[in-house]
N, C-alpha and C positions, 0 to 999 in steps of 0.2 A: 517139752514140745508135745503136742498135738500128734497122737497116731495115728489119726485121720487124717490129719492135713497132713504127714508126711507120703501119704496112700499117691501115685502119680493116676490122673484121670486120662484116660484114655481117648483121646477125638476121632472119631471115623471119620471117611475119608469124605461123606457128603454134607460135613457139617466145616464152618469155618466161626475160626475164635480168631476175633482180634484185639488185641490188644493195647489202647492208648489213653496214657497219661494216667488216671484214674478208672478210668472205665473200662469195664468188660462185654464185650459185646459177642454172643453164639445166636447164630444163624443156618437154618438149613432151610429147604424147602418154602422158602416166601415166608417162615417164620422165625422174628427175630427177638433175643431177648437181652436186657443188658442189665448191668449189675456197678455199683460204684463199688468203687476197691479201697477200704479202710486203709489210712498211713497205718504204716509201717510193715503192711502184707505187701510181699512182689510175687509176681505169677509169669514165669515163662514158661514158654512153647518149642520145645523143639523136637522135630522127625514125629508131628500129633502126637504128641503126649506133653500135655500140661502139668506143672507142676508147680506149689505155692509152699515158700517159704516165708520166714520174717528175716527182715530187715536188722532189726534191732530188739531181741527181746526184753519185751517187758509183761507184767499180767496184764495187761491190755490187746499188746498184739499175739500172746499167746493163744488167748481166747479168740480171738479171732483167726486164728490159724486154720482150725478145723472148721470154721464156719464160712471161710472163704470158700474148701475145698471143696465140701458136702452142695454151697450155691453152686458152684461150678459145676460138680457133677448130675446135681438137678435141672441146670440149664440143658446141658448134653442131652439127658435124656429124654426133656421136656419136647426138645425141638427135632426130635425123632421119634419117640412114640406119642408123648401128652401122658397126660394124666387124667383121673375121671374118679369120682367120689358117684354113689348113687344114695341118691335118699327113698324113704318109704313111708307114705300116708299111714296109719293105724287111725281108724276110728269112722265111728258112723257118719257117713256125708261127708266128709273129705273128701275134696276133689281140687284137683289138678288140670288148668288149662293151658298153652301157650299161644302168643301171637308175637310173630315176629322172634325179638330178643326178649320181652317183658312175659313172665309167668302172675297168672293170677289163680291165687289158692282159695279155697272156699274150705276155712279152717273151723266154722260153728260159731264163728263172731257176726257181727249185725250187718257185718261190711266185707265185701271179698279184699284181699292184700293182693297190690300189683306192686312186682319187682322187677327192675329193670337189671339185667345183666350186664355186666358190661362187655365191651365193643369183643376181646380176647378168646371170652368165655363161650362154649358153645353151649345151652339148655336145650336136651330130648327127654321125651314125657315118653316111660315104655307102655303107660297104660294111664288111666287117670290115678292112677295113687304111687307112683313111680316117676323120681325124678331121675336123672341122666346130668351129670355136669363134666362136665370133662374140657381141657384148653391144655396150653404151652408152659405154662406156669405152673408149677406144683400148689405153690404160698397163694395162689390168688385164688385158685378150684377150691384149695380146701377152706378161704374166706368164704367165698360164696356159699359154700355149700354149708358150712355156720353160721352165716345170717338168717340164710332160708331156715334151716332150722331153729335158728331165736326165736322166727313167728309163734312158734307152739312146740314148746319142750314136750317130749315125753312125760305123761303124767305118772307118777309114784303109786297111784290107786289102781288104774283101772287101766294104763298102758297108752293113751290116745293121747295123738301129739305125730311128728317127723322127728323122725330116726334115723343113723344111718341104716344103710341094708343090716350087714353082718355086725348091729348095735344090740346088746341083751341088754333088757330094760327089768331089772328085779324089782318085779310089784312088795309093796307093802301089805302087810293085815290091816282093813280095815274096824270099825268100832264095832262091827258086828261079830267078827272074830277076838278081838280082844274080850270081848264079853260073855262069847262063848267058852273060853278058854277056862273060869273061874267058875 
């Protein structure tokens, strides 16, 4: 068994979890999020405090024991604090705009990238080389917040690219050090 998943999650008292048939549903504050519950995992609730056992073990629902738990306990959190990843421009001319939910980056290409957020996710720009993603979802912030960055990896040379914040990007030697070196 699952050490995690035998951990009981805790619900406070302005969040509601319900529970039916397959689906998991945690809700607090006008924000709601739901989750399908794998056969052979059950999840009950009683006096808040959620707990997920299996049914019937097998390596199947084993694995999914703690993966049940850990959603769970990401939902709780999610739908009382949120979560928030922040990214950061490096590089000459990079720049960062928003309008609405859609950001458009100005990354050294011929073309600026607009991205559309979706509806969950909230984008603030602390500056123009400073992104802000933060939502209710753990799994969908830190999506977004990897696609934006797909637009332009950190480069190996010379460090220019989006990053996260607290991302240490270890430059390479370039040919002019390698040549000095001999």
């Amino acid at each position: 068994m699952s050490r995690i998943g035998n951990q009981p999650v805790i619900i406070p008292k302005e969040v509601t979890l319900d529970i039916k048939d397959k689906l998991l549903t945690v809700s607090s504050k006008g924000v709601t999020l739901t989750q399908n519950i794998p056969t052979g995992i059950k999840v009950t609730l009683k006096d808040n405090i959620a707990s997920v056992s299996v049914k019937k073990p097998t390596n199947q629902t084993k694995a999914f024991h703690g993966l049940v738990r850990s959603l769970l306990f990401n939902m709780v959190e999610g739908v009382i604090k949120g979560y928030s990843k922040t990214l950061k421009l490096e590089g000459t001319g990079f720049r960062v705009e928003t309008k609405d939910q859609a950001i458009k980056l100005s990354l050294g290409f011929s073309h600026p990238i607009i991205y559309q957020a979706p509806d969950s996710i909230k984008v603030e720009l602390k500056d123009n080389k400073t992104i802000i993603i933060s939502g209710p979802d753990k799994q969908l912030v830190g999506q977004v917040a990897a696609k934006i960055r797909e637009f332009k990896k950190p480069d190996p040379y010379k460090g220019k690219g989006i990053r996260y914040q607290d991302e240490v990007v270890k430059l390479k030697p370039g040919k002019a050090a390698k040549a000095a070196e001999v």
